[in-house]
PyMOL Python script that loads the backbone (N, CA, C, O; Angstrom):
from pymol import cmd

cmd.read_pdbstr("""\
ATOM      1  N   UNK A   1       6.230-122.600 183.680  1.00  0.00           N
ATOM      2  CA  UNK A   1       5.734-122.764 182.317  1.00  0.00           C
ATOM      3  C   UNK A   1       6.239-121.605 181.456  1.00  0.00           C
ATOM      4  O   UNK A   1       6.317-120.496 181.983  1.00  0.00           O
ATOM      5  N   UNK A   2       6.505-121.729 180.479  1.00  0.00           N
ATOM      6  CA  UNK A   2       7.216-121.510 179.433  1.00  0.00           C
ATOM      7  C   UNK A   2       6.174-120.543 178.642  1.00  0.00           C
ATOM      8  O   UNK A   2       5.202-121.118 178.151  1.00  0.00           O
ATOM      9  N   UNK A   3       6.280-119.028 178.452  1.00  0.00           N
ATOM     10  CA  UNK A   3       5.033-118.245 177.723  1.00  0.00           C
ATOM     11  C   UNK A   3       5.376-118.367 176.203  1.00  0.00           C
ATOM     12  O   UNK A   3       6.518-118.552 175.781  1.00  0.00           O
ATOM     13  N   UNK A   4       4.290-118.247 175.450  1.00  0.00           N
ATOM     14  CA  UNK A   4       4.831-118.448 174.195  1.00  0.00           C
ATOM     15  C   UNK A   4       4.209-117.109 173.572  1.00  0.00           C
ATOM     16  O   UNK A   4       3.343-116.327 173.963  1.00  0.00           O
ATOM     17  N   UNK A   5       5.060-117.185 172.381  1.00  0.00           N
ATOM     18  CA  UNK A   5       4.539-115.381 171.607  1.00  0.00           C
ATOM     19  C   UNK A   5       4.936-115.920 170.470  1.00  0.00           C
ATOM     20  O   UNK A   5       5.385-116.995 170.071  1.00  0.00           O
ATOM     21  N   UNK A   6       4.606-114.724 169.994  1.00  0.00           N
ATOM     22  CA  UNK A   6       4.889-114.653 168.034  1.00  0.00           C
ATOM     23  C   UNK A   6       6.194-113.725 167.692  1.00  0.00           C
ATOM     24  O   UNK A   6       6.119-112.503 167.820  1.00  0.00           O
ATOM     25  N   UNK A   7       7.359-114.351 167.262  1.00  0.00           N
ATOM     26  CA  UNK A   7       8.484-113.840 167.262  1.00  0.00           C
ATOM     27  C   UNK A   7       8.586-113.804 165.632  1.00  0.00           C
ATOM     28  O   UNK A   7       8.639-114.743 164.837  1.00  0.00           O
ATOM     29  N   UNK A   8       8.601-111.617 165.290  1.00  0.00           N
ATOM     30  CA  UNK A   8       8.270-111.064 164.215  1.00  0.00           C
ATOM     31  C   UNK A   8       9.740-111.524 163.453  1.00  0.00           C
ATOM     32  O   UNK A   8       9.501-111.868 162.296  1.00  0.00           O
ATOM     33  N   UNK A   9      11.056-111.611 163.765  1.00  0.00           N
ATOM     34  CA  UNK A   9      11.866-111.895 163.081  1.00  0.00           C
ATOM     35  C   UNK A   9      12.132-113.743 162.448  1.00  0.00           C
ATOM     36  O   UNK A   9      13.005-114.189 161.703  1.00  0.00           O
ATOM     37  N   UNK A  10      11.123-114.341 163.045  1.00  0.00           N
ATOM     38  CA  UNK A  10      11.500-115.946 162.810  1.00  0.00           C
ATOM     39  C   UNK A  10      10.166-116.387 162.238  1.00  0.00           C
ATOM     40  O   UNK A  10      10.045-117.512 161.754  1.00  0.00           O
ATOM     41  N   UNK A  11       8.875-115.273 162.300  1.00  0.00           N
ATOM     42  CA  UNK A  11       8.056-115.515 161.580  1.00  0.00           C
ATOM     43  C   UNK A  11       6.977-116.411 162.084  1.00  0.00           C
ATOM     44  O   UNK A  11       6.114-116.772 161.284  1.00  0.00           O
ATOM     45  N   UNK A  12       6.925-116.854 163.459  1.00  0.00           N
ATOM     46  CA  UNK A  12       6.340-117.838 163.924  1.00  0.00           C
ATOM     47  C   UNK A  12       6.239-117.583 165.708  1.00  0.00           C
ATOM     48  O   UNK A  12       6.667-116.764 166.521  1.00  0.00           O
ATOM     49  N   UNK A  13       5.366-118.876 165.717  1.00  0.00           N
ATOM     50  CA  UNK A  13       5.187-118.941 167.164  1.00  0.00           C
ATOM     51  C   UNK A  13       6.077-119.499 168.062  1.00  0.00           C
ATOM     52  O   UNK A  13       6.093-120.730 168.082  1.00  0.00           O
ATOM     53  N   UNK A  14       7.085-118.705 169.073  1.00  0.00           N
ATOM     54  CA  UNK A  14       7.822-119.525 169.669  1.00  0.00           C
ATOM     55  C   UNK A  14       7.968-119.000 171.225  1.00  0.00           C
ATOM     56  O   UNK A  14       7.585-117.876 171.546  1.00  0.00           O
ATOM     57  N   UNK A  15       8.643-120.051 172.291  1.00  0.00           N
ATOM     58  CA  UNK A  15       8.856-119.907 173.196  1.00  0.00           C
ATOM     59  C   UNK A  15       9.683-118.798 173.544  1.00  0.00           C
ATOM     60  O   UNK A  15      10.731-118.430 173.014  1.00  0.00           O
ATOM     61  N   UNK A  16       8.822-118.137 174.885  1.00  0.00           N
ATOM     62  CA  UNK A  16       9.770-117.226 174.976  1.00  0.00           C
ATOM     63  C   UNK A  16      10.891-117.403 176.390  1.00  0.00           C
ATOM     64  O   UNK A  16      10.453-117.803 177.469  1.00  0.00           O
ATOM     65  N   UNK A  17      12.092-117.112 176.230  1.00  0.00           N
ATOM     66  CA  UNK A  17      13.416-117.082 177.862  1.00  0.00           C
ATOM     67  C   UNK A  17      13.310-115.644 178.005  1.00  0.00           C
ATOM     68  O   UNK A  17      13.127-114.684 177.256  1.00  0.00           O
ATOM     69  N   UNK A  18      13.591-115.958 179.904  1.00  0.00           N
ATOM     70  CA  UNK A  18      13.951-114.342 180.316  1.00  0.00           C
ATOM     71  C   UNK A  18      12.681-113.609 180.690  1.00  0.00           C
ATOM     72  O   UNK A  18      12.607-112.417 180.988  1.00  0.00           O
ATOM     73  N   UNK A  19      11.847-114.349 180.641  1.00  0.00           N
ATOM     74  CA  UNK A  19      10.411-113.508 180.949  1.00  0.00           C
ATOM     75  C   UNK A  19      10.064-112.607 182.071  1.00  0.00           C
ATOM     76  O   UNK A  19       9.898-113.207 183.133  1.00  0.00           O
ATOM     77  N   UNK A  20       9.954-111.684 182.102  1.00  0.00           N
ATOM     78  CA  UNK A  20       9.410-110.572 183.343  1.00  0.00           C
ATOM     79  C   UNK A  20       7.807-110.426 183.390  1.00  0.00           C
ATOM     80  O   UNK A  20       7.358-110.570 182.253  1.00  0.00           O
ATOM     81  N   UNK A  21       7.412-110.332 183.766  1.00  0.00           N
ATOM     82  CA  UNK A  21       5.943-109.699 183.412  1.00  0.00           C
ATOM     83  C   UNK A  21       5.917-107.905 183.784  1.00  0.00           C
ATOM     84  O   UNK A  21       6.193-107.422 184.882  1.00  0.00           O
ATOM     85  N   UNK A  22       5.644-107.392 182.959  1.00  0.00           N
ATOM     86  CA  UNK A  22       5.708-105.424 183.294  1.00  0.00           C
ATOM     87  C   UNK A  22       4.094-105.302 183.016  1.00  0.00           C
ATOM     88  O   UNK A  22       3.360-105.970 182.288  1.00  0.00           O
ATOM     89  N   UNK A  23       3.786-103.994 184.029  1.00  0.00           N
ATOM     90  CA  UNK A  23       2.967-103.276 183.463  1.00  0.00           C
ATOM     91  C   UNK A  23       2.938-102.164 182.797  1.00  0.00           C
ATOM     92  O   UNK A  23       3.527-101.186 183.259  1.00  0.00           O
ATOM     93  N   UNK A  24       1.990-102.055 181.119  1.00  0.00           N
ATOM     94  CA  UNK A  24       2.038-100.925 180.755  1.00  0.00           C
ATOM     95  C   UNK A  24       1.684 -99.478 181.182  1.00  0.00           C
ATOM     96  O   UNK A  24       1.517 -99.144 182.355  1.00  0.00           O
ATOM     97  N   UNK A  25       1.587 -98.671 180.138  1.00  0.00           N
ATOM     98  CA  UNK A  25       0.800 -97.077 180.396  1.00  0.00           C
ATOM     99  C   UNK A  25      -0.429 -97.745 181.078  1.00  0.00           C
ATOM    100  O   UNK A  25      -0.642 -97.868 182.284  1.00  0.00           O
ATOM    101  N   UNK A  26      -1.050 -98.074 180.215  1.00  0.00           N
ATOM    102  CA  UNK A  26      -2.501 -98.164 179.811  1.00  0.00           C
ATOM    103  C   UNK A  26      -3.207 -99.321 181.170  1.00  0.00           C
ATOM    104  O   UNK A  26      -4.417 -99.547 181.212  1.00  0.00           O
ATOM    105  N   UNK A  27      -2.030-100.059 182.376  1.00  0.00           N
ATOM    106  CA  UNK A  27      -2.410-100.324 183.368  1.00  0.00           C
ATOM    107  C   UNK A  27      -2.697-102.065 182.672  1.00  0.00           C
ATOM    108  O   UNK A  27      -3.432-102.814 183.316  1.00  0.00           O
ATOM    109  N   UNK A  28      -2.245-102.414 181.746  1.00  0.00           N
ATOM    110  CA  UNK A  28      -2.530-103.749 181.471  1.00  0.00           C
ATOM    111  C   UNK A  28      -1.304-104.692 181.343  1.00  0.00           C
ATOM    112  O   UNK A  28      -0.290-104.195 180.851  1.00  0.00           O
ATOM    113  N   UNK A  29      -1.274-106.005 181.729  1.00  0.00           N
ATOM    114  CA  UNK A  29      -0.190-106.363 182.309  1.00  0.00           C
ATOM    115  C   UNK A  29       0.704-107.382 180.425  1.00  0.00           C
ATOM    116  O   UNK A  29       0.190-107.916 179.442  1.00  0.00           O
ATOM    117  N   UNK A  30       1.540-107.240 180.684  1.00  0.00           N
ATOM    118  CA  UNK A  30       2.332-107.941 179.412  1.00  0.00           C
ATOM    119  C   UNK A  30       3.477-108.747 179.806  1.00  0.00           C
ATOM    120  O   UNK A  30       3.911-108.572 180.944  1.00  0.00           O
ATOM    121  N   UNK A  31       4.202-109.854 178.823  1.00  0.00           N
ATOM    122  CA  UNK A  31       4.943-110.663 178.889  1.00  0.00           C
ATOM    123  C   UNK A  31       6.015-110.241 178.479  1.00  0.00           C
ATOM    124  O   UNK A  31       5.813-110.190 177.266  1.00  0.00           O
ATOM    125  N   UNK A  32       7.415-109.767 178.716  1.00  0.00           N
ATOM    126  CA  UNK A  32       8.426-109.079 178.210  1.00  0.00           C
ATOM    127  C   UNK A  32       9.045-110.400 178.306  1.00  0.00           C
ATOM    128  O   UNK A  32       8.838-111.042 179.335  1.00  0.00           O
ATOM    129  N   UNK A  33       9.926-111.003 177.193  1.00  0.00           N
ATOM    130  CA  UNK A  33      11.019-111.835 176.655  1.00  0.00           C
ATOM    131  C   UNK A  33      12.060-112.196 175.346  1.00  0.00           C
ATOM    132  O   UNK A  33      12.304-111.577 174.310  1.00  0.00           O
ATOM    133  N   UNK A  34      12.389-113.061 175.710  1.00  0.00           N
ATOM    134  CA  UNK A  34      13.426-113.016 174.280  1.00  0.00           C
ATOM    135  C   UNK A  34      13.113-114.862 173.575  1.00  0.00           C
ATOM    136  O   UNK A  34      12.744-115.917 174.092  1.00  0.00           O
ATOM    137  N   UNK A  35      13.523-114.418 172.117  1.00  0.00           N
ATOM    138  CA  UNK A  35      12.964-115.834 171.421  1.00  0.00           C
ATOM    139  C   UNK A  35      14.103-116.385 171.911  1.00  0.00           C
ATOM    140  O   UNK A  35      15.121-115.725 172.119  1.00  0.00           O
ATOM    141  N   UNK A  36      13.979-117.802 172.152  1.00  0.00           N
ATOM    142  CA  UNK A  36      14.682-119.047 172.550  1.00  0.00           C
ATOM    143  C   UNK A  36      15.705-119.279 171.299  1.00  0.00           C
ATOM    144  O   UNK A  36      16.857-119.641 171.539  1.00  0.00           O
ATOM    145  N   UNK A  37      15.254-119.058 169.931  1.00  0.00           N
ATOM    146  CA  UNK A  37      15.850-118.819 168.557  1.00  0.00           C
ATOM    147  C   UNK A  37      16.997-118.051 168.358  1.00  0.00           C
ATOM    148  O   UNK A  37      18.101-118.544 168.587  1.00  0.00           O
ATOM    149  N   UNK A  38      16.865-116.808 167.927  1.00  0.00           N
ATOM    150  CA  UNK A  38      17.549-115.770 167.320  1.00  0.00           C
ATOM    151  C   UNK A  38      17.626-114.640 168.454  1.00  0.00           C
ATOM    152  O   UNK A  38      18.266-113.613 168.225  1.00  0.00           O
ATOM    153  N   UNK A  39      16.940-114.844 169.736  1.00  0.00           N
ATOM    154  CA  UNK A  39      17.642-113.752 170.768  1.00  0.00           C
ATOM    155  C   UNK A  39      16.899-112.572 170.498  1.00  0.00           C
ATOM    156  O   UNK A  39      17.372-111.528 170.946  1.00  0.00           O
ATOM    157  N   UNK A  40      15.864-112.518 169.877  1.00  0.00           N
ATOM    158  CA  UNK A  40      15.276-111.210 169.453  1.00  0.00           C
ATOM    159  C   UNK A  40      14.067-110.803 170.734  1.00  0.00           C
ATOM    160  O   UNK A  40      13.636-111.703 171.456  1.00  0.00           O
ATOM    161  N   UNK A  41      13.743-109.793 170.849  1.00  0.00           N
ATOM    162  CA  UNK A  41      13.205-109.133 172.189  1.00  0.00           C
ATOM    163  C   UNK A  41      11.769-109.569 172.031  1.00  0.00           C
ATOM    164  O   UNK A  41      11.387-109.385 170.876  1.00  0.00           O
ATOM    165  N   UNK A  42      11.075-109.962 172.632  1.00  0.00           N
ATOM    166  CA  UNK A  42       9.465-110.656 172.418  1.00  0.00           C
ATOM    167  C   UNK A  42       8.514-109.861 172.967  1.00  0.00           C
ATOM    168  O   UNK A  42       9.008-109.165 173.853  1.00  0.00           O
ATOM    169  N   UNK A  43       6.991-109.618 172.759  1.00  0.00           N
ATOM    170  CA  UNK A  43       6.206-108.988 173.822  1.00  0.00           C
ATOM    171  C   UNK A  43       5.112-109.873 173.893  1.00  0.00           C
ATOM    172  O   UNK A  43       4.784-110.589 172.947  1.00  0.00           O
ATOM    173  N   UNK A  44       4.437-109.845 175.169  1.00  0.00           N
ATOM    174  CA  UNK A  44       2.964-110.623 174.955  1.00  0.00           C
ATOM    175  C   UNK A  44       2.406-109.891 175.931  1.00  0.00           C
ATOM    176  O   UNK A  44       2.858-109.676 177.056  1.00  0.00           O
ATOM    177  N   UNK A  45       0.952-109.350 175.238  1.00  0.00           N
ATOM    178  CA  UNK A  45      -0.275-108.952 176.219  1.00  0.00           C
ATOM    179  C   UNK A  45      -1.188-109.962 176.800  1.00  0.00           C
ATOM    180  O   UNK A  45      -1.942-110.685 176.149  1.00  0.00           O
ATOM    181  N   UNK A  46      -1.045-109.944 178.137  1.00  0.00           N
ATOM    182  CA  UNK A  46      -1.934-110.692 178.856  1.00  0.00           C
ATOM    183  C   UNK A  46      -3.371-110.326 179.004  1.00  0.00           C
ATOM    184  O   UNK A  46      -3.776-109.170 179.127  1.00  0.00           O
ATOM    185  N   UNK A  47      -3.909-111.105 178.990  1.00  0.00           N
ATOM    186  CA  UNK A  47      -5.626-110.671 179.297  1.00  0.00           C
ATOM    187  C   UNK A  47      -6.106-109.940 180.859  1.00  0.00           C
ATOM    188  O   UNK A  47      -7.283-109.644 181.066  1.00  0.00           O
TER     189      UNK A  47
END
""", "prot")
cmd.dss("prot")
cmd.show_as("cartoon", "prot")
cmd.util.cbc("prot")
cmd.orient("prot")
């Protein structure tokens, strides 16, 4: 399944490719990817 985020250069909500999941400093886990669009670098915090 396909994570979706808010991609700041296209202004909207879109799918993200390339997804890793990293953990931050702060020990909380996030969605690292790129918009399916314009190739621009994506982030999403997971709960």
């Amino acid at each position: 399944m396909a994570e979706v985020g808010y991609c700041v250069k296209c202004k909207s909500k879109k799918e993200m490719k390339d997804t890793q999941q990293v953990t931050m400093k702060n020990k909380r886990t996030a969605m690292k990817g790129k918009c399916t669009t314009c190739n621009t670098g994506m982030y999403k915090i997971m709960k």
